[in-house]
PDB file of N, H, CA, C and O in Angstrom:
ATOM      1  N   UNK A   1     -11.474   5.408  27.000  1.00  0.00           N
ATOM      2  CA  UNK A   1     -10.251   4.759  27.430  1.00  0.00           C
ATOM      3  C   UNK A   1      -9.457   5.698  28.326  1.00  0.00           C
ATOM      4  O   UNK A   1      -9.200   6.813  27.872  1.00  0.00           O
ATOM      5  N   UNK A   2      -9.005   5.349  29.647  1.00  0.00           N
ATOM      6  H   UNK A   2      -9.214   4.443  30.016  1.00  0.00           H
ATOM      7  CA  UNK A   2      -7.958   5.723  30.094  1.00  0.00           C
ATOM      8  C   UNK A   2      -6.556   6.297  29.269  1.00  0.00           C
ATOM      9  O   UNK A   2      -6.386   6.119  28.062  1.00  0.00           O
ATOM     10  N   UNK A   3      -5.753   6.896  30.012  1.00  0.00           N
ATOM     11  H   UNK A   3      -5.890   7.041  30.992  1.00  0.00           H
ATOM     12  CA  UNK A   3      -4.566   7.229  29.696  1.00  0.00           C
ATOM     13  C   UNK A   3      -3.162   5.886  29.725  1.00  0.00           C
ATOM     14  O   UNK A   3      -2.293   5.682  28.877  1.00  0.00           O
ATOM     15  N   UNK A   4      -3.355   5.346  30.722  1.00  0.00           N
ATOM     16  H   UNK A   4      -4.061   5.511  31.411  1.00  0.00           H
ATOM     17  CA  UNK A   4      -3.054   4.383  30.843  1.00  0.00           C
ATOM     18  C   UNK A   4      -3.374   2.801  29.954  1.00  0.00           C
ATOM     19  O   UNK A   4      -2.625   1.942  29.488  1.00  0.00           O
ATOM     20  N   UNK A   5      -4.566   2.931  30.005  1.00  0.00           N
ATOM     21  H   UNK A   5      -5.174   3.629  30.383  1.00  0.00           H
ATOM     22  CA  UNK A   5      -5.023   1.570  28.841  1.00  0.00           C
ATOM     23  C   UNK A   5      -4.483   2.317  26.981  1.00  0.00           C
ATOM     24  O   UNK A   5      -4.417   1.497  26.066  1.00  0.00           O
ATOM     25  N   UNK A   6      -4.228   3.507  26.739  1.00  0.00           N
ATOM     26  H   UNK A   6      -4.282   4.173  27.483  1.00  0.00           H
ATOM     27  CA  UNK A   6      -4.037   4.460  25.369  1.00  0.00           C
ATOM     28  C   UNK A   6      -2.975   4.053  25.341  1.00  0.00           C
ATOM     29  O   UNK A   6      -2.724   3.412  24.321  1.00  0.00           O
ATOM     30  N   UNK A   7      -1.720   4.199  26.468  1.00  0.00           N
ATOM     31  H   UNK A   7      -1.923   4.720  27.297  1.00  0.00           H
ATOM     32  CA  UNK A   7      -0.308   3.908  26.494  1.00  0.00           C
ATOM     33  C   UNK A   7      -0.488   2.736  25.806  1.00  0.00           C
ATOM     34  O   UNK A   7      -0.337   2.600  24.592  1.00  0.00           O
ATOM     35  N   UNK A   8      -1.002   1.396  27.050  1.00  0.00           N
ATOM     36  H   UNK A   8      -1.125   1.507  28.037  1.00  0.00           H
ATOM     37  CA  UNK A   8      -0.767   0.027  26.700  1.00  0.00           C
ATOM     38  C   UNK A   8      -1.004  -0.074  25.328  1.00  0.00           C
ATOM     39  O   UNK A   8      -0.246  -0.734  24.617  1.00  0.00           O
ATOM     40  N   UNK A   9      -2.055   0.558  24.845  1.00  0.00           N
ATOM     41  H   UNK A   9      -2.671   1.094  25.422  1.00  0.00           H
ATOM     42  CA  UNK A   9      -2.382  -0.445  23.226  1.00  0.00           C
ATOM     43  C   UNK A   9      -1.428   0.251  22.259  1.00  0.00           C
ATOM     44  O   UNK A   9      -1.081  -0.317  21.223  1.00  0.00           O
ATOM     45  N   UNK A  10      -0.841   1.925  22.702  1.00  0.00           N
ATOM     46  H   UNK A  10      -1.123   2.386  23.543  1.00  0.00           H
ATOM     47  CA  UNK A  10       0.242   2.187  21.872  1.00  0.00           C
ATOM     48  C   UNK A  10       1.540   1.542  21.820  1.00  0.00           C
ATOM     49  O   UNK A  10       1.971   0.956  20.827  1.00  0.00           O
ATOM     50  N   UNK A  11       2.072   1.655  22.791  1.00  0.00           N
ATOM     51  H   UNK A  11       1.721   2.130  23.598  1.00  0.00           H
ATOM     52  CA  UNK A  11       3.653   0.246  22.935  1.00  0.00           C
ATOM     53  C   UNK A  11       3.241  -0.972  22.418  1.00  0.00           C
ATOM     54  O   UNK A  11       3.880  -1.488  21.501  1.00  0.00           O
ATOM     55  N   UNK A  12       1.815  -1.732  23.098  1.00  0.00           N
ATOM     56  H   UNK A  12       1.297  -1.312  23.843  1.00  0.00           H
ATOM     57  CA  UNK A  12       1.917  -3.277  22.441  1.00  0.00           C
ATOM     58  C   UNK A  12       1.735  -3.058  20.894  1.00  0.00           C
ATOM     59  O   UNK A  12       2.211  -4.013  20.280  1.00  0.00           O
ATOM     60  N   UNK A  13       1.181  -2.075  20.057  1.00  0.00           N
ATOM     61  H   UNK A  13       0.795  -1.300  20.556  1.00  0.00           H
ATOM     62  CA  UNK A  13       0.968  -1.746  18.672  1.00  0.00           C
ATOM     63  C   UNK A  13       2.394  -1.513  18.197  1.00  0.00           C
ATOM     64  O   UNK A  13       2.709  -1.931  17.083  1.00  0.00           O
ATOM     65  N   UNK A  14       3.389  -0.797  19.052  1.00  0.00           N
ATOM     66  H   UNK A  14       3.133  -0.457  19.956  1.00  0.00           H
ATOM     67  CA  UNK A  14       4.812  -0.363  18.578  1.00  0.00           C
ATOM     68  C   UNK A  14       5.101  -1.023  18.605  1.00  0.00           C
ATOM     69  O   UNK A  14       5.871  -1.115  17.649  1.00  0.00           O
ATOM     70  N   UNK A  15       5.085  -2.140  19.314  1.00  0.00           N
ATOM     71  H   UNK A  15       4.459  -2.065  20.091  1.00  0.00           H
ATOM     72  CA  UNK A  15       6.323  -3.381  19.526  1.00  0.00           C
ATOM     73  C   UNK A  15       5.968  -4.483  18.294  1.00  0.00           C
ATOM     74  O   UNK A  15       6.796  -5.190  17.720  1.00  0.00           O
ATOM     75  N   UNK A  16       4.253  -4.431  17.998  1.00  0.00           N
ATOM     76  H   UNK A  16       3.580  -3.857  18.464  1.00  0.00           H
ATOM     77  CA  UNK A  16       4.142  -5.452  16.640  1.00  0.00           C
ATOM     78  C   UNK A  16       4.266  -5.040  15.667  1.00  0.00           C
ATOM     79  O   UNK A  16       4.531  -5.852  14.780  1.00  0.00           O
ATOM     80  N   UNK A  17       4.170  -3.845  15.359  1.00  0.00           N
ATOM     81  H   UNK A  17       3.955  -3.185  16.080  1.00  0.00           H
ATOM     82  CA  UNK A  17       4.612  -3.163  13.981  1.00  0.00           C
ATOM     83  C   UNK A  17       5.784  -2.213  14.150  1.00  0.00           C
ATOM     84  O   UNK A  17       5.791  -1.289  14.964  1.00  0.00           O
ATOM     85  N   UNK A  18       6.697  -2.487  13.383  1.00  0.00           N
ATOM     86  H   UNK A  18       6.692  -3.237  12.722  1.00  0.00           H
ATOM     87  CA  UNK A  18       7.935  -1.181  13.181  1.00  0.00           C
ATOM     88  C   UNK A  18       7.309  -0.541  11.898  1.00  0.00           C
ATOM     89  O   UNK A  18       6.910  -1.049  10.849  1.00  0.00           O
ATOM     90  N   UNK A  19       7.361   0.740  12.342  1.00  0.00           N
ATOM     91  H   UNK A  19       7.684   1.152  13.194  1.00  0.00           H
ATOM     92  CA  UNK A  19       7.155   1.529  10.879  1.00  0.00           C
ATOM     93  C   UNK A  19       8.343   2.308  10.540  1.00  0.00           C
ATOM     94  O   UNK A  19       8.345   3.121   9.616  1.00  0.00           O
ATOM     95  N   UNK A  20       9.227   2.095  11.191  1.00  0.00           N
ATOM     96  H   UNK A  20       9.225   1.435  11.942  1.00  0.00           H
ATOM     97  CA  UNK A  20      10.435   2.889  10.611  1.00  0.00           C
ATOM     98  C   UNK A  20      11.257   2.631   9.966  1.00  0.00           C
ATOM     99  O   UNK A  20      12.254   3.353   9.944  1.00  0.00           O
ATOM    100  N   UNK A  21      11.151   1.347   9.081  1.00  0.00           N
ATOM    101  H   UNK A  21      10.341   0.761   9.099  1.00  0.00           H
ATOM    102  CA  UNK A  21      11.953   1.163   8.136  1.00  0.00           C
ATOM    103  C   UNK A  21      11.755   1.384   6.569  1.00  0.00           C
ATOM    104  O   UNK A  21      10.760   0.774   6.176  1.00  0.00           O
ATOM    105  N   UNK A  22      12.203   1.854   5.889  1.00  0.00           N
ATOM    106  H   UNK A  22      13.011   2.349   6.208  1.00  0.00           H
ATOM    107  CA  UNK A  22      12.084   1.481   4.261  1.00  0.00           C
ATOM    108  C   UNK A  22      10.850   0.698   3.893  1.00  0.00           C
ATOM    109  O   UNK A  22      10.695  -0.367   4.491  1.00  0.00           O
ATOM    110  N   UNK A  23       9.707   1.154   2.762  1.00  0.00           N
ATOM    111  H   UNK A  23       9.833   2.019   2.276  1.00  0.00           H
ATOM    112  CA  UNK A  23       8.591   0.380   2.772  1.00  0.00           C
ATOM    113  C   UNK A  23       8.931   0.023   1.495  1.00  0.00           C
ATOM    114  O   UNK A  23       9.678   0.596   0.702  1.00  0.00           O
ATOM    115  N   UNK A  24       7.821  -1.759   1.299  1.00  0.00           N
ATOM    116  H   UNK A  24       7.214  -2.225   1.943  1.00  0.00           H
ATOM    117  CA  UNK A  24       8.520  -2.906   0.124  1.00  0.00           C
ATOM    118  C   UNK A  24       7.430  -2.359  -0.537  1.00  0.00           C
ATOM    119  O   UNK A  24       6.311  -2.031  -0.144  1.00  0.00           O
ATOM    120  N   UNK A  25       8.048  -2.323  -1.759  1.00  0.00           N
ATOM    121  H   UNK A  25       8.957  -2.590  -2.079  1.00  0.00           H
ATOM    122  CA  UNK A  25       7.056  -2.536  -2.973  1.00  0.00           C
ATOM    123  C   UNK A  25       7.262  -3.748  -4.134  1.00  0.00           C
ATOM    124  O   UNK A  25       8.237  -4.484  -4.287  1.00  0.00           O
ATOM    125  N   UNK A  26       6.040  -3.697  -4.873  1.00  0.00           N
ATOM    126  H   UNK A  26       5.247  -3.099  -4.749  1.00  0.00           H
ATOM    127  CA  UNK A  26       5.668  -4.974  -6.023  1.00  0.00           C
ATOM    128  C   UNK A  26       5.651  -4.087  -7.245  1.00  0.00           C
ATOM    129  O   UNK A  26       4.885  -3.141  -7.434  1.00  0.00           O
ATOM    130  N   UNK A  27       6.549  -4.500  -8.004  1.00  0.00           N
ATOM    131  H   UNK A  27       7.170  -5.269  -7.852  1.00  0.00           H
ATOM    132  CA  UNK A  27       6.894  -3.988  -9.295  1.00  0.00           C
ATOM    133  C   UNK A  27       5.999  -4.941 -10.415  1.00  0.00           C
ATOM    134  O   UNK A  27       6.518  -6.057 -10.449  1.00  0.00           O
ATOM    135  N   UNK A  28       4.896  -4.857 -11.279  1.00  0.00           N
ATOM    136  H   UNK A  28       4.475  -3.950 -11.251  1.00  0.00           H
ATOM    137  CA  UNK A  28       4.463  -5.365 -12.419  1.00  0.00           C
ATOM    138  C   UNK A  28       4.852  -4.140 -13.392  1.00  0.00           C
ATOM    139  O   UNK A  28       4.178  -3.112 -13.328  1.00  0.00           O
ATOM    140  N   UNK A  29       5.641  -4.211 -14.049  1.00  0.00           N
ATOM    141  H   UNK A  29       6.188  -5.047 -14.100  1.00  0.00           H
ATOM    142  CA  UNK A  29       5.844  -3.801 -15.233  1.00  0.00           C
ATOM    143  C   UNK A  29       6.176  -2.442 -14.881  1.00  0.00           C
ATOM    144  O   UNK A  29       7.228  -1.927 -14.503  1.00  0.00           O
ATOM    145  N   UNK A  30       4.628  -1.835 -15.170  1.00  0.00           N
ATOM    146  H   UNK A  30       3.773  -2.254 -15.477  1.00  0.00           H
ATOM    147  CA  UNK A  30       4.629   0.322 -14.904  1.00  0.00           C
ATOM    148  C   UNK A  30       3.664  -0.349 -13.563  1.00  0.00           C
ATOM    149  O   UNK A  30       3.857   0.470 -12.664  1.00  0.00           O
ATOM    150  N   UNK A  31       3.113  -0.990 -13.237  1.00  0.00           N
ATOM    151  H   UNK A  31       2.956  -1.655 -13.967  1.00  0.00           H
ATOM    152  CA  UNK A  31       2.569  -0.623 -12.076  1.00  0.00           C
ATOM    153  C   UNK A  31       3.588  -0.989 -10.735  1.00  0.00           C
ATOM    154  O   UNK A  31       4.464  -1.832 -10.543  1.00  0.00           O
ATOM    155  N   UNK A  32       2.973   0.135  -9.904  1.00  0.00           N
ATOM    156  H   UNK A  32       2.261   0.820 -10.059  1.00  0.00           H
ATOM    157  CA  UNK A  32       3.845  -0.406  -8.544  1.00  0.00           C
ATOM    158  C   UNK A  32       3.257   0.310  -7.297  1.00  0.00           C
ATOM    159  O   UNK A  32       2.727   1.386  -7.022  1.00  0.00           O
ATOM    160  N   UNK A  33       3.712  -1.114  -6.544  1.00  0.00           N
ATOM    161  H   UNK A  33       4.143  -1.988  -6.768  1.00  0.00           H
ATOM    162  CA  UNK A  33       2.403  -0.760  -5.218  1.00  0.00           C
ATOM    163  C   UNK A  33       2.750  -0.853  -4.358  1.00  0.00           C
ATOM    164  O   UNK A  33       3.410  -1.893  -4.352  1.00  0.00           O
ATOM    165  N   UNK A  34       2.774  -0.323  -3.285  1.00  0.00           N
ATOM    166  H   UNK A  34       2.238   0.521  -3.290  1.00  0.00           H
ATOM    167  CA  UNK A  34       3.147  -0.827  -1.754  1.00  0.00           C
ATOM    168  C   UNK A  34       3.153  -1.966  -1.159  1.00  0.00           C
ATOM    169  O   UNK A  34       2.289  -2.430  -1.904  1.00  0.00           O
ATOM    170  N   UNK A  35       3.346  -2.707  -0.554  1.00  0.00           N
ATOM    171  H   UNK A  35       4.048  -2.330   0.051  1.00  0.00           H
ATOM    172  CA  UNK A  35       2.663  -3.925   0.461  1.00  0.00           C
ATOM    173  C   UNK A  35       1.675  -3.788   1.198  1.00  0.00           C
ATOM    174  O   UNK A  35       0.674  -4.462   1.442  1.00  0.00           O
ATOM    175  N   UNK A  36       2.056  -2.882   1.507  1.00  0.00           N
ATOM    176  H   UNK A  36       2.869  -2.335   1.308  1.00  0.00           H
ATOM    177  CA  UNK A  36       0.772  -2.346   2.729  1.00  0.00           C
ATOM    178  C   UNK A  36      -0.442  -1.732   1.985  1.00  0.00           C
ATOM    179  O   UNK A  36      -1.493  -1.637   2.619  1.00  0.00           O
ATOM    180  N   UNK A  37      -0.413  -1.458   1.159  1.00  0.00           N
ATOM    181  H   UNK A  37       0.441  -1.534   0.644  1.00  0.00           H
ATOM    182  CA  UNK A  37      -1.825  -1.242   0.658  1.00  0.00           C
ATOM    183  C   UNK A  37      -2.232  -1.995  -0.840  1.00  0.00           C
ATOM    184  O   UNK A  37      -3.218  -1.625  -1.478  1.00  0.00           O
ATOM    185  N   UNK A  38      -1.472  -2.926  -1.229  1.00  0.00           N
ATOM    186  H   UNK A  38      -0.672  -3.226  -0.710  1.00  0.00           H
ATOM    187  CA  UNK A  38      -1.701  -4.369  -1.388  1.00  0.00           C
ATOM    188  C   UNK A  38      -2.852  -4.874  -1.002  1.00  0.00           C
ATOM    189  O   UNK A  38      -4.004  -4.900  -1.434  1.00  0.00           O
ATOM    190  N   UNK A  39      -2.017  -5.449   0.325  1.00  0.00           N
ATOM    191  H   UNK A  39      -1.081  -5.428   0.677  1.00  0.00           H
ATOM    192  CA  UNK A  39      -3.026  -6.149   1.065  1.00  0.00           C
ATOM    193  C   UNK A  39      -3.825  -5.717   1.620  1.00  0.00           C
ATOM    194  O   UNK A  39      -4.361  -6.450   2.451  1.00  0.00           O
ATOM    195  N   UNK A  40      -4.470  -3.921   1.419  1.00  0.00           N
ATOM    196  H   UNK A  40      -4.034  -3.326   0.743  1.00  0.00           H
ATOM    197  CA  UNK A  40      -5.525  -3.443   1.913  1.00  0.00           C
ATOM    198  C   UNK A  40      -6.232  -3.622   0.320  1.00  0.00           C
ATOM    199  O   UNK A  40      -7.194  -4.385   0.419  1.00  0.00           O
ATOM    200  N   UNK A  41      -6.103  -3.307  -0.621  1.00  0.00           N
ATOM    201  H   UNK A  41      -5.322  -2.687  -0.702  1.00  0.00           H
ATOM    202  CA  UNK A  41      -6.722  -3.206  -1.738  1.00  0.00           C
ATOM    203  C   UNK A  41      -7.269  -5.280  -1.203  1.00  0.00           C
ATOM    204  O   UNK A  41      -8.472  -5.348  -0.953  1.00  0.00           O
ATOM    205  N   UNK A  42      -6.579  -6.541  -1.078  1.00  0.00           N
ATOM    206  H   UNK A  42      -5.601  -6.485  -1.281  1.00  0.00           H
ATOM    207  CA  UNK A  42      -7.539  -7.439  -1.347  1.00  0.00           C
ATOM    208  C   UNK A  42      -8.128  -7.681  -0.334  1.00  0.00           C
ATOM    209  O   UNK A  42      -9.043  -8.498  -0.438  1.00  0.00           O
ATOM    210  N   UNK A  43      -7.936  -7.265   0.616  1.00  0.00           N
ATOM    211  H   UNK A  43      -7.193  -6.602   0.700  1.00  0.00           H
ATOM    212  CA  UNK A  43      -8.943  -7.057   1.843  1.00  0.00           C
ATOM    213  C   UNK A  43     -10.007  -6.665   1.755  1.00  0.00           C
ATOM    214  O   UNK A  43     -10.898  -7.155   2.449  1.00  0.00           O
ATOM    215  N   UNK A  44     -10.287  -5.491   0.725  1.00  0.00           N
ATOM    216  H   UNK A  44      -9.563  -5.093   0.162  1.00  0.00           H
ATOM    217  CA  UNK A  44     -11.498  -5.074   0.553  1.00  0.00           C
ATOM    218  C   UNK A  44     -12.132  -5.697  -0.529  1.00  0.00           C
ATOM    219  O   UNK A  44     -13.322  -5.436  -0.704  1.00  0.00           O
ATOM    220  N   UNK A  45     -11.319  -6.804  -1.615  1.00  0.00           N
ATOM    221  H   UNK A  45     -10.352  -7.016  -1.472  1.00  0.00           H
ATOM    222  CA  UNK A  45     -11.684  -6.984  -2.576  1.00  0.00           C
ATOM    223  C   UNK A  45     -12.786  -8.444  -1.845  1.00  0.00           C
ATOM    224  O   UNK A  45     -13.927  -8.850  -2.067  1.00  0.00           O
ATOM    225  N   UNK A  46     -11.705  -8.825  -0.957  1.00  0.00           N
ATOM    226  H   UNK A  46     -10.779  -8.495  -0.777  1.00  0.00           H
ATOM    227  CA  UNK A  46     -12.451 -10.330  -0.195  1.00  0.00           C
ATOM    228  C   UNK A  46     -13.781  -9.969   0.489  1.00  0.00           C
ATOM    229  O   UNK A  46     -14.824 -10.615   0.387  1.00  0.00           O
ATOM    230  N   UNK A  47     -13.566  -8.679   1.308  1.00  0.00           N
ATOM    231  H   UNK A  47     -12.718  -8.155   1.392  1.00  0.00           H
ATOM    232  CA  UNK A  47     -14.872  -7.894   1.287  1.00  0.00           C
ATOM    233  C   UNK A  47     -15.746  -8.001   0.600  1.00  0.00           C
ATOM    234  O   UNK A  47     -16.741  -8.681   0.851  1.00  0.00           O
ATOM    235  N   UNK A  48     -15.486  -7.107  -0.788  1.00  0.00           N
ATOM    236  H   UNK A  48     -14.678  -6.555  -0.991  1.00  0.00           H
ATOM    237  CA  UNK A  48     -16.658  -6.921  -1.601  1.00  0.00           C
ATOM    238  C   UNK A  48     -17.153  -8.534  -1.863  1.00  0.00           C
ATOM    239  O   UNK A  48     -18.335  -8.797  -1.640  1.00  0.00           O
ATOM    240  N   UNK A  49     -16.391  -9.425  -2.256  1.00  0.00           N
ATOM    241  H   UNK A  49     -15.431  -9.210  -2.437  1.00  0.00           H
ATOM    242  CA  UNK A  49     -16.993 -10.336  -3.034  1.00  0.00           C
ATOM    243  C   UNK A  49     -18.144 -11.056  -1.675  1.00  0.00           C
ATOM    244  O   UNK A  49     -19.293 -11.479  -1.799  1.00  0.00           O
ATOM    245  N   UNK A  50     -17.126 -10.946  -0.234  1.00  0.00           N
ATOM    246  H   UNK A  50     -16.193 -10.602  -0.133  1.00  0.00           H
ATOM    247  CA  UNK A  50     -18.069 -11.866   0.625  1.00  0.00           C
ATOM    248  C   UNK A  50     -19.332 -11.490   0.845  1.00  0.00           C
ATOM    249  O   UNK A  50     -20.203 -12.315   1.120  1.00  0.00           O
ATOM    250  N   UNK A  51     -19.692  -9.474   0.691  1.00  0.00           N
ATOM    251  H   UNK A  51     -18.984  -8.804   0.468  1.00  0.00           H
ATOM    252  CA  UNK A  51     -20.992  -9.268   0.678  1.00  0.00           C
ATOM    253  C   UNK A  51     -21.795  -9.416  -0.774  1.00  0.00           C
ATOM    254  O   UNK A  51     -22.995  -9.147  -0.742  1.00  0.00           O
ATOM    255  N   UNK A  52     -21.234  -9.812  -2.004  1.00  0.00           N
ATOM    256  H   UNK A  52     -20.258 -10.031  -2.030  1.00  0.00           H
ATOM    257  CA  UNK A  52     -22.482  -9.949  -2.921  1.00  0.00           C
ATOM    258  C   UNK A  52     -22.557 -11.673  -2.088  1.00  0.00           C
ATOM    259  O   UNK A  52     -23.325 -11.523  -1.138  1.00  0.00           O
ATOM    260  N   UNK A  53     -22.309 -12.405  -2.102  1.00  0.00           N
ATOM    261  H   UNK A  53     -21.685 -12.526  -2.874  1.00  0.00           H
ATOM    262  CA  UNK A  53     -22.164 -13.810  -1.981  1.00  0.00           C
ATOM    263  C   UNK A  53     -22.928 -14.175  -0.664  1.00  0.00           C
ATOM    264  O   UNK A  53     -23.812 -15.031  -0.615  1.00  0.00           O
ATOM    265  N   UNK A  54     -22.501 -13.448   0.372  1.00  0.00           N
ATOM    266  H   UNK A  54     -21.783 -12.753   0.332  1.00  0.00           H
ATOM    267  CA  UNK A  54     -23.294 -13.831   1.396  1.00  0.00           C
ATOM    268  C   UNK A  54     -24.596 -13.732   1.658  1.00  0.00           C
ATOM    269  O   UNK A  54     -24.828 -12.529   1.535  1.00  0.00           O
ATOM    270  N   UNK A  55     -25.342 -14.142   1.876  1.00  0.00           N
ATOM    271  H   UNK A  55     -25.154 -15.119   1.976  1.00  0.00           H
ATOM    272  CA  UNK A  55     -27.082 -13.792   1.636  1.00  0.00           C
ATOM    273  C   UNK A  55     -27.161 -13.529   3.374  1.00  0.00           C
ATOM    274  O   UNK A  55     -26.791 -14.158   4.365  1.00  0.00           O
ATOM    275  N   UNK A  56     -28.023 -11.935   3.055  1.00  0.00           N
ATOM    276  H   UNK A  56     -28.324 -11.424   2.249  1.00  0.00           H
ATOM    277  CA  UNK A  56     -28.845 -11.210   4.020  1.00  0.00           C
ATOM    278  C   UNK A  56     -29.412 -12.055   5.210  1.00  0.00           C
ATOM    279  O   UNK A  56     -29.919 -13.169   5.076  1.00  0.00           O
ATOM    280  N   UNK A  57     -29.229 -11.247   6.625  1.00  0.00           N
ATOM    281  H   UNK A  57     -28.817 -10.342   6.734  1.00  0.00           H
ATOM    282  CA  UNK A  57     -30.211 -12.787   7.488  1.00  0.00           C
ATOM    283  C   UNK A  57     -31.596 -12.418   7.276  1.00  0.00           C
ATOM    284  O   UNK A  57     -31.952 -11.353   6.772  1.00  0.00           O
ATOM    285  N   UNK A  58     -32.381 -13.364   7.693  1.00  0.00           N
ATOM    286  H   UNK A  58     -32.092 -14.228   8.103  1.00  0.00           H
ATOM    287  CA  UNK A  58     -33.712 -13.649   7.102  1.00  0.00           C
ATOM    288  C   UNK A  58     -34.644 -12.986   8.547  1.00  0.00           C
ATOM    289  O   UNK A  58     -34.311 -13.430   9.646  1.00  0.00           O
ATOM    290  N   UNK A  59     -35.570 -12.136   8.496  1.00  0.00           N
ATOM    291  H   UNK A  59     -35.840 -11.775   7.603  1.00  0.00           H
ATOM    292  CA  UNK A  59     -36.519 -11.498   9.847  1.00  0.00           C
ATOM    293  C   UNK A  59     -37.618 -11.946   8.994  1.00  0.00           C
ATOM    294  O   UNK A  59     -38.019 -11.804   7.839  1.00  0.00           O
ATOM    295  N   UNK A  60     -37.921 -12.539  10.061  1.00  0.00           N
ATOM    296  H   UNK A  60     -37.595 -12.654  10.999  1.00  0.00           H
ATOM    297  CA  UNK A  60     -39.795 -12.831   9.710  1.00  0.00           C
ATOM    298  C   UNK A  60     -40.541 -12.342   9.329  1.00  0.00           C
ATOM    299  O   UNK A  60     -41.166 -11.427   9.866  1.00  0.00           O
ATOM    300  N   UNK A  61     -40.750 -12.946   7.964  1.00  0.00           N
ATOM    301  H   UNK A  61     -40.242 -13.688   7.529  1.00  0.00           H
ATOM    302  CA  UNK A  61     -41.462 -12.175   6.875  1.00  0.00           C
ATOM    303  C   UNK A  61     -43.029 -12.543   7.335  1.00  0.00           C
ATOM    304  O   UNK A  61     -43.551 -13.527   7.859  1.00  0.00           O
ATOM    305  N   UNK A  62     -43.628 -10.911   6.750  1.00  0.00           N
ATOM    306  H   UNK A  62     -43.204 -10.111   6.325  1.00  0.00           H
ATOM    307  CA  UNK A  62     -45.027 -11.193   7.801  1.00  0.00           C
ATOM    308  C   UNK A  62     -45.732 -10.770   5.945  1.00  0.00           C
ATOM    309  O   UNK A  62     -45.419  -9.950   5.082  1.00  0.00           O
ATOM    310  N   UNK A  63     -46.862 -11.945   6.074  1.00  0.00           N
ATOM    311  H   UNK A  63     -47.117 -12.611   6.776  1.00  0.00           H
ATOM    312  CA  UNK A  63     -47.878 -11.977   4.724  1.00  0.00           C
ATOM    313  C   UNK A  63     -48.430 -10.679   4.527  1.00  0.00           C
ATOM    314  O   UNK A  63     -48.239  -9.974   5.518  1.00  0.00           O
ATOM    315  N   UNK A  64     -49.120 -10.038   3.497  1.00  0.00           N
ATOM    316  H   UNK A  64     -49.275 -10.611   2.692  1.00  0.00           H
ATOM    317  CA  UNK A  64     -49.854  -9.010   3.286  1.00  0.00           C
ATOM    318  C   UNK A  64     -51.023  -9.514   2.560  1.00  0.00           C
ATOM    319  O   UNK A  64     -51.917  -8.741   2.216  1.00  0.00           O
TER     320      UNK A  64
END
């Protein structure tokens, strides 16, 4: 990447995310979690489940 295309995707990234404010958290009881890594923890959870679930693609199985 250019210096120029690095800028662009840094400002258009600044302008959709502010990170400079106060970060939210989710209180259950004693546990407590960020938002932001929340929704990375079920991101990966939707992950995991979509690779047991999804079945492998199929290459032409050759007889022996």
């Amino acid at each position: 990447m250019t210096r120029v295309t690095q800028a662009f995707v840094a400002r258009l990234a600044d302008s959709v995310i502010n990170l400079n404010g106060p970060g939210r958290y989710v209180h259950w009881g004693f546990i407590q979690i960020s938002v932001a890594n929340l929704v990375v923890v079920a991101l990966m959870i939707v992950v995991f489940v979509a690779a047991i679930f999804l079945p492998f693609p199929e290459h032409g199985r050759r007889d022996r």
